[in-house]
C-alpha positions, 0 to 999 in steps of 0.5 A: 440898171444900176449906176457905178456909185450905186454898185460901190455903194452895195459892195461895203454893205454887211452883210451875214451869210445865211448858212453860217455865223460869218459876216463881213462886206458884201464884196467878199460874200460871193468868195465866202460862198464859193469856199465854205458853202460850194454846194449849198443844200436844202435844210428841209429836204437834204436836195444839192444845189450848185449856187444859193441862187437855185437853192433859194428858187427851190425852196421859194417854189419847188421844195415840197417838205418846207411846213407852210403855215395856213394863213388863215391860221389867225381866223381858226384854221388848224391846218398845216 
């Protein structure tokens, strides 16, 4: 669990929203998603989310129309 001076130290950290040109600290970052991005959606599948947590989840795991290269790529292999 992180300590008191530990979570100050995180809340001046910048930080650059990963759906738009904004940046600024991360205290303010969770309101800047809440207002510009409410319901963020999949770039890749066009799927709805009600936070970027579960966005992120989704296309960590779930999401079937992200292009994943093979990592076997650099030893010849042409498959996607």
């Amino acid at each position: 669990m992180p300590d008191k001076g530990f979570k100050n130290d995180m809340k001046t950290l910048p930080i650059i929203c990963s759906f738009c040109p904004w940046n600024g600290l991360f205290k303010d970052y969770e309101e800047h998603l809440k207002v510009k991005h409410p319901n963020p959606i999949c770039e890749f599948c066009g799927e709805r989310f009600n936070s970027t947590t579960r966005l992120d989840e989704h296309k960590q795991k779930e999401c079937t129309k992200i292009t994943v290269l093979c990592p076997l790529k650099e030893f010849g292999c042409s498959e996607p």
